[in-house]
C-alpha positions as CSV (number, residue, x, y, z in Angstrom):
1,X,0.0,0.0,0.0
2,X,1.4,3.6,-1.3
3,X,0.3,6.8,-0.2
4,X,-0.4,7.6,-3.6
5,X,-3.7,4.9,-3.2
6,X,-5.1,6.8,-0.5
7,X,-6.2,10.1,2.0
8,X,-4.4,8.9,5.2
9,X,-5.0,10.8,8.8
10,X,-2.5,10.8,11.2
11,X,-3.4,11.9,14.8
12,X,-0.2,12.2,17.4
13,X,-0.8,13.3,21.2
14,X,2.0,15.0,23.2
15,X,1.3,16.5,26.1
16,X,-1.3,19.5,26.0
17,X,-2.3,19.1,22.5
18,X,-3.8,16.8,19.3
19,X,-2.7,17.2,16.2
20,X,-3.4,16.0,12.8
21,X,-1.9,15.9,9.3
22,X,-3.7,14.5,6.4
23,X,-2.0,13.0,3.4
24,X,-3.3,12.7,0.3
25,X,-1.8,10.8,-2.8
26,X,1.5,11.6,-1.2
27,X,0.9,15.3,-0.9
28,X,0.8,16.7,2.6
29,X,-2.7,18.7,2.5
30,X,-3.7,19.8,6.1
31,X,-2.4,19.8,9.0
32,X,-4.7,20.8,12.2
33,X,-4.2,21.1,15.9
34,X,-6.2,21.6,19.2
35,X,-5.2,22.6,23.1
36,X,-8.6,22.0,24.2
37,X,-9.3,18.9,22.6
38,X,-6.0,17.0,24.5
39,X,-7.9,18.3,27.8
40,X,-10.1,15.0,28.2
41,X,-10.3,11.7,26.6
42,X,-14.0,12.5,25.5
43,X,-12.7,16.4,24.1
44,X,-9.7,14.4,21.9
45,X,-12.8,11.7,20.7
46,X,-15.3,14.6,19.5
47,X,-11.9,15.8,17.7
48,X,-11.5,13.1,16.3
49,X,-14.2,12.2,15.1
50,X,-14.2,15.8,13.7
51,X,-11.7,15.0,11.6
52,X,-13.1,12.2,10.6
53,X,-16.1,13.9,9.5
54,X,-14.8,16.6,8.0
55,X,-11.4,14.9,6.0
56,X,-12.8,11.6,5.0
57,X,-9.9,9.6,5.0
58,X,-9.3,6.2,3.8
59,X,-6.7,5.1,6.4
60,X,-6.6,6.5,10.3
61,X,-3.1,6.3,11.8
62,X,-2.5,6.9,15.3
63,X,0.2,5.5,17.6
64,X,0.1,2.4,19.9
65,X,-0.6,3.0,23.6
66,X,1.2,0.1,24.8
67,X,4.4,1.3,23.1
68,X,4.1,5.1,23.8
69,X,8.0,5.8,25.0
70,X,7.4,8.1,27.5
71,X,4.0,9.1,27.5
72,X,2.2,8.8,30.7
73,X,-1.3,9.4,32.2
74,X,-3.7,11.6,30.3
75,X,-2.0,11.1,26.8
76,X,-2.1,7.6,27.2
77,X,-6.5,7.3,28.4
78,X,-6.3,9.5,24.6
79,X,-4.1,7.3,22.7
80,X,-6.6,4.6,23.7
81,X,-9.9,6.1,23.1
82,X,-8.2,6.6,19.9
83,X,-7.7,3.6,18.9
84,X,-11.1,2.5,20.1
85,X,-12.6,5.4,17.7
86,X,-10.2,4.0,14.8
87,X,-11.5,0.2,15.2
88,X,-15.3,1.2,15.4
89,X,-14.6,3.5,12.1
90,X,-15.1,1.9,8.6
91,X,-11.7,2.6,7.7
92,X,-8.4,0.9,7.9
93,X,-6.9,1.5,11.4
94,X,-3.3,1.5,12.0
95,X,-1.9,1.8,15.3
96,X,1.5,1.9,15.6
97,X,4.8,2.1,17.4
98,X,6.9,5.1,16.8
99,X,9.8,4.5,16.1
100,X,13.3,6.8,16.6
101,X,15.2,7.1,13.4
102,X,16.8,10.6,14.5
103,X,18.7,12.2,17.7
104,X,16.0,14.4,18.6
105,X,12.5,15.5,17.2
106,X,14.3,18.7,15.8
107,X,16.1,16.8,13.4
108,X,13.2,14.8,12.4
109,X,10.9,17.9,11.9
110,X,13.6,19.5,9.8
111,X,14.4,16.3,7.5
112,X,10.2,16.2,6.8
113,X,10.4,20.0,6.4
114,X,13.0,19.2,3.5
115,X,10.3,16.4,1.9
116,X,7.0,18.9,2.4
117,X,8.5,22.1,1.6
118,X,4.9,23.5,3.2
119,X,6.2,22.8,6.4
120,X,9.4,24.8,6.6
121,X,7.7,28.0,8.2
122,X,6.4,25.6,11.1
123,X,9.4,24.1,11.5
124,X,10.5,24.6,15.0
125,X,13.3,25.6,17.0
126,X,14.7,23.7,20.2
127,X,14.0,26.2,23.2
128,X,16.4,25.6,26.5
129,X,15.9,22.9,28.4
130,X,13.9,25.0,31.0
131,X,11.0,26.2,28.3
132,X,7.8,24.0,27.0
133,X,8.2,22.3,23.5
134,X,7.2,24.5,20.3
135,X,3.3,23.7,20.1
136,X,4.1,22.9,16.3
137,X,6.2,19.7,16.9
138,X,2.5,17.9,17.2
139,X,2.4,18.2,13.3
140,X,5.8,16.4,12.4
141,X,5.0,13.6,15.4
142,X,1.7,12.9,13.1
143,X,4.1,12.9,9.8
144,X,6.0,10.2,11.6
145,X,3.5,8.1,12.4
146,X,2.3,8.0,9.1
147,X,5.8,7.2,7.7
148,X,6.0,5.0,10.3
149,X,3.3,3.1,9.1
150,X,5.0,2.7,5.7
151,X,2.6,4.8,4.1
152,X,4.9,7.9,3.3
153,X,7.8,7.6,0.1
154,X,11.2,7.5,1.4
155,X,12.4,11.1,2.2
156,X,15.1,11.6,-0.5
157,X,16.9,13.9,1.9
158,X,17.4,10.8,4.3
């Protein structure tokens, strides 16, 4: 299965926020993002299924909640309802486990930002250690999950 065959949505969780990209015959089209919706299990569902509603997709990608690396509490009750909204839709569901092909989610955002050219003004900078994550690294963890899933092209900048 090729990207090119389908719309795909890909939801990531980090902490505070959802975010979705959606990908269609390989060409990144949307990318969205919500605060509020990351504030309850039943907020990120109604999202969701927002989404869902509104993008149509043929594929749902989201990532596993039993492989999460360090996500804890809250995002984890999401990642799960999630995946129970993904295996109740009447699309293919992919849950998966996120895996770490660069040294830091930086370097990851910027190598996708060299793939989808639309992304370079969200690409974000790494703040000290003692300030909160750019808001905008939701979008690439979504991008990854997708890729992850084996439904991106190879990068050529990889």
């Amino acid at each position: 299965m090729t990207a090119s065959a389908q719309r795909i949505l890909g939801v990531a969780v980090r902490c505070g926020r959802l975010g979705c990209v959606v990908v269609d015959h390989g060409d990144l089209i949307i990318w969205d993002g919500s605060r509020s919706a990351a504030s309850s299990t039943e907020s990120a569902v109604r999202k969701l299924q927002c989404w869902l509603d509104e993008f149509r997709p043929d594929v749902l990608v989201t990532e596993n909640p039993d492989h999460a690396g360090r996500k804890r509490g809250r995002q984890l009750r999401i990642l799960r309802a999630l995946v129970d909204v993904g295996q109740e839709a009447d699309i293919l569901n992919f849950v998966i486990r996120k895996q770490r092909l660069y040294e830091n989610v930086y370097d990851e955002a910027a190598a996708f930002a060299e793939g989808f050219p639309d992304l370079a003004s969200l690409l974000p900078v790494q703040p000290p250690i003692w300030k909160k994550e750019p808001y905008r690294l939701i979008y690439f963890e979504a991008l990854a999950l997708i890729r992850d899933a084996g439904l991106l092209k190879p990068n050529p900048m990889q």
